[in-house]
N, C-alpha and C positions, 0 to 999 in steps of 0.2 A: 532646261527648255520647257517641259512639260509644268514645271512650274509656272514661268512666266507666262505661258501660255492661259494655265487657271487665273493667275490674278489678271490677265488683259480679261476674258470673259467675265472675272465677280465686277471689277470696276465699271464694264460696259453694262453688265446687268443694273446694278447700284443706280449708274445714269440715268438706265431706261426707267425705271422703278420713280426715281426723283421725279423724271420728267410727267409722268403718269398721276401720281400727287400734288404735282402744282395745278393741273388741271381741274377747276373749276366745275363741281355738276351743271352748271348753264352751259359751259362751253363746250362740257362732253355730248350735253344732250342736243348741241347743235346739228352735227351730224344725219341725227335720225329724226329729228325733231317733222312732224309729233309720232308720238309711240303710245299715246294715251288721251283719255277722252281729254276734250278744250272746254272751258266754264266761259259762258258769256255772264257776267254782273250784270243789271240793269238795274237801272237807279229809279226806274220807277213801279210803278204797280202791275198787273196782267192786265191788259183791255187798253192800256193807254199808247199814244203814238211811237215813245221809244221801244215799247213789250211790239206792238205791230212790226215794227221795223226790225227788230229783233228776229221776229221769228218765220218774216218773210225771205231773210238770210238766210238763217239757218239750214236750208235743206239743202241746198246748192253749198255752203261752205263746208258740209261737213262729208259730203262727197267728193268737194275739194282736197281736205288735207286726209280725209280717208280714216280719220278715226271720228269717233261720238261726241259732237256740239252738244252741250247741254246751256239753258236759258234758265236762268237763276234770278229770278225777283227780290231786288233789297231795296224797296221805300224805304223812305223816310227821310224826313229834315233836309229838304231840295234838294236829294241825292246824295245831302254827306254821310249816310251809311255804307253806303253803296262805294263811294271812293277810299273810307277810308280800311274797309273789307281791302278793294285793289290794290293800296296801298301796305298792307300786310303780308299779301301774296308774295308767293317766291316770284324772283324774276324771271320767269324761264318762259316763256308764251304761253302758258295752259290757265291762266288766268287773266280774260281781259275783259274791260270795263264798257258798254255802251252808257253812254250819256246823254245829257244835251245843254242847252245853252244855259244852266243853271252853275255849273262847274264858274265861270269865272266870275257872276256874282254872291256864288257862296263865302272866299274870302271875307269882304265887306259885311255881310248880313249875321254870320254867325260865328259868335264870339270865342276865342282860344283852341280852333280848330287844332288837331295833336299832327297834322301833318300842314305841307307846301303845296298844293295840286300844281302849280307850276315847275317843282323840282322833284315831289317824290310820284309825280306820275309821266311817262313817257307821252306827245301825244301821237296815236300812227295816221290816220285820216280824217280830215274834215265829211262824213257821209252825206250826210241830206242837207238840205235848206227845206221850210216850208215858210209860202206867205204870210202874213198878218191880213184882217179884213177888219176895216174899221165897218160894226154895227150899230145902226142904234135899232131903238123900238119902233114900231109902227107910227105909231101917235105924236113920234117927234118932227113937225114940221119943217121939216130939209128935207129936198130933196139933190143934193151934193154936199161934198164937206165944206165948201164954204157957204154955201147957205146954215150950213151946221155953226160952226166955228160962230158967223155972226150972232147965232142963237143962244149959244151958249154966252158970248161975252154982252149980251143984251140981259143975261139972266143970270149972275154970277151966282154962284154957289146953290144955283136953284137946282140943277142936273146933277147927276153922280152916274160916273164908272164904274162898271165892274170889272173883275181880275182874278181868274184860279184860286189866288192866292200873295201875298204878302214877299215883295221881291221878286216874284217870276217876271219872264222875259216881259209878259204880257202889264205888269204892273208897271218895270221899270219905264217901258218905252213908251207906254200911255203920260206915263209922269215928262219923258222928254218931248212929246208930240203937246200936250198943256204950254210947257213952258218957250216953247219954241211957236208957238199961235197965239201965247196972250192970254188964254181962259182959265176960269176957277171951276173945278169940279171937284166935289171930295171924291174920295174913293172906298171901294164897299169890296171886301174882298169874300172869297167864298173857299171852299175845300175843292178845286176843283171846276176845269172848264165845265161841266154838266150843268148843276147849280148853279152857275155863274149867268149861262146861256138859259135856262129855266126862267131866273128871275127876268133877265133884260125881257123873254117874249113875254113876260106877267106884268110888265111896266114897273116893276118894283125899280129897276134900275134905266139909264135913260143909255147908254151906252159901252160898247165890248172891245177889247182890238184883242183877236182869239185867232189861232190856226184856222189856215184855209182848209182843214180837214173837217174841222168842226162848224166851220160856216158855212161852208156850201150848203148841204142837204136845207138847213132851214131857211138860206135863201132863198132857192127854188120851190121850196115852198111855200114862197110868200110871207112869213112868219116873221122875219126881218128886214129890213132897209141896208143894204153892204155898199156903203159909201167910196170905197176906195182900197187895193190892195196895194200892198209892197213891195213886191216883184217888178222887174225891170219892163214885163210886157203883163197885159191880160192872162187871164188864166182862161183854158176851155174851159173849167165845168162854170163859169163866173164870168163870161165873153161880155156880158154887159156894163161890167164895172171897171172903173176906170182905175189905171195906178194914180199914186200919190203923185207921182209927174204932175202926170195929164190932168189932177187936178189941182194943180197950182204950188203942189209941197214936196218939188225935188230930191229936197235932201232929208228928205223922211224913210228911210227903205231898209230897216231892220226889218231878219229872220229868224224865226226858229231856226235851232241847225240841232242836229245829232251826230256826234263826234266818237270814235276809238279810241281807248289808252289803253294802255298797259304797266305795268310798274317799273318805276326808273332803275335800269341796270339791265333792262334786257337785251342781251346780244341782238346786234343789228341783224344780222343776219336770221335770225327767227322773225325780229318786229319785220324786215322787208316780206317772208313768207307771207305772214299773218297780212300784210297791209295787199300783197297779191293774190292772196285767194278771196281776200274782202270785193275790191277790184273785179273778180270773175264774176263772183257772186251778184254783183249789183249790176253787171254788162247782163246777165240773163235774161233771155226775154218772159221768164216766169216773172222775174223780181222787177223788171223795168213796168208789167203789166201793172204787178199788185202795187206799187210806186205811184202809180199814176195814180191807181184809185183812193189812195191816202193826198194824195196833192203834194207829196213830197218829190223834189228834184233832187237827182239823182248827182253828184258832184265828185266824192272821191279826191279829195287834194294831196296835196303834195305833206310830207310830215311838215316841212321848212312853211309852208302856209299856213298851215291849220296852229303849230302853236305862235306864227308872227299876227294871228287875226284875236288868239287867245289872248295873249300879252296888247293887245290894243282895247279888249274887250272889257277886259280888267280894271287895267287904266278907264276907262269912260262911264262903264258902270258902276267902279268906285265912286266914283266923283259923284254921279246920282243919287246914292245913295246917301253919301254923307251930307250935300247939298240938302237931299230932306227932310236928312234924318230919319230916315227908314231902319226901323230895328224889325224883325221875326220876334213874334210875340208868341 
């Protein structure tokens, strides 16, 4: 009796023991999840709109999950350093990536990527949208974008754009707003909206389509001509300029956006945490304040949105790109 009694306990030990080894560190750490500080990745540099957004989170999320947000800058090469860092990470939520709308023309631009971002990165929320503001210089006689548009195709190849950089949002959609109006412009690309916005008020260049973060102030300064934004309505700090609608180009109305990943394989059950304390963090009225003052809209989607707008993005930005022939030099 006493025998059988030890082997019913070694065999129910033996069970418990198995069951406790098939258990996955991701899935054990669901439970407690988090129990240690959280890495934000950004893909781009300190000072710029993803690092702002970044770190206007930050204090509200980390009070949220009640351990240490740390903000971690990895430029480089439109953010594939930065992805494919997230992409190395364990799965487990303590490593997650902010981005922005470069993620689904990176495929296309740059060559024998060692990762999928559609398969080896999870995406949790679509965060912001910001407008676009078509600029031009002072000196360019328009005063609306079709008074523009007929200027430029009165004058081909005599104007040129500028653009951050080589495939950014702001190059690609410049390139789809040309060919969808008729005009020739080359294009002049710079390191960066700074430079970019320098040369246009220097006349070096004739035209910009740049975040409404970066156009405002020099608007109201007089410094530039803001033809038209790409948002559904007016912007307050920009009440005078009209959308692409209202002036004549509907179906013109791409944005920036800045997006959350995580590495693919993370229990749902953390990525929903992580996508609800994001959530809180941006309902804030510290965060909705300092949002506004960026011109960024505050959105928060759904996972099932943010990567069915990714996989559409991909798709349409390829095509741009290959149609030009756009290589990252």
């Amino acid at each position: 009796m006493l025998k059988r009694a030890f082997l019913r306990r070694l065999v129910l030990g033996a069970g418990a023991a198995a069951c406790a080894l098939s258990l996955t560190p991701a899935a054990l750490a669901q439970g407690d999840y988090p129990n240690k500080p959280v890495r934000i990745i950004v893909s781009f540099a300190p000072g710029g709109l993803t690092d702002l957004i970044a770190r206007a989170i930050q204090p509200k999320l980390q009070e949220g999950l009640g351990q240490p947000v740390v903000v971690e800058n990895r430029p480089g090469a439109g953010g594939t350093v930065a992805e494919a860092q997230l992409v190395r990470a364990a799965p487990d939520g303590y490593t997650l990536l902010l981005s922005a709308d470069s993620v689904p023309a990176n495929p296309h631009l740059v060559p024998n990527l060692p990762y999928d971002a559609l398969k080896d990165m999870t995406p949790v929320a679509l965060l912001t949208r910001i407008p676009l503001v078509m600029l031009v210089n002072n000196n360019v006689p328009a005063k609306n974008l079709k008074e523009f548009v007929a200027y430029a195709k009165a004058n081909p190849g005599k104007l040129s754009f500028a653009s951050p950089g080589i495939g950014t949002s702001n190059h690609l959609y410049s390139e789809v707003f040309k060919d969808m109006v008729g005009i020739e412009m080359p294009h002049v690309a710079y390191k960066g909206g700074g430079p970019a916005m320098t040369d246009l008020l220097g006349g070096h260049v004739q035209a910009l389509l740049i975040s409404s973060t970066l156009a405002a102030p020099q608007v109201a300064a007089g410094k530039v001509k803001a033809l038209a934004v790409t948002s559904d309505k007016r912007l307050a700090k920009l009440p005078d300029v009209p959308t692409f609608a209202e002036a004549g180009y509907a179906d013109f109305k791409p944005q920036q956006w800045n997006g959350l990943f995580v590495p693919a394989g993370t229990p749902a059950p953390v990525v929903e945490r992580i996508r609800s304390e994001f959530t809180k963090a941006i309902q804030s009225p510290e965060v909705q304040t300092r949002l506004a003052e960026l011109n960024a809209e505050p959105v928060m989607s759904s996972q099932a949105e943010f990567a069915s707008m990714l996989k559409r993005e991909t798709e349409s930005l390829g095509k741009v790109i290959k149609d030009r022939g756009i290589k990252v030099q």
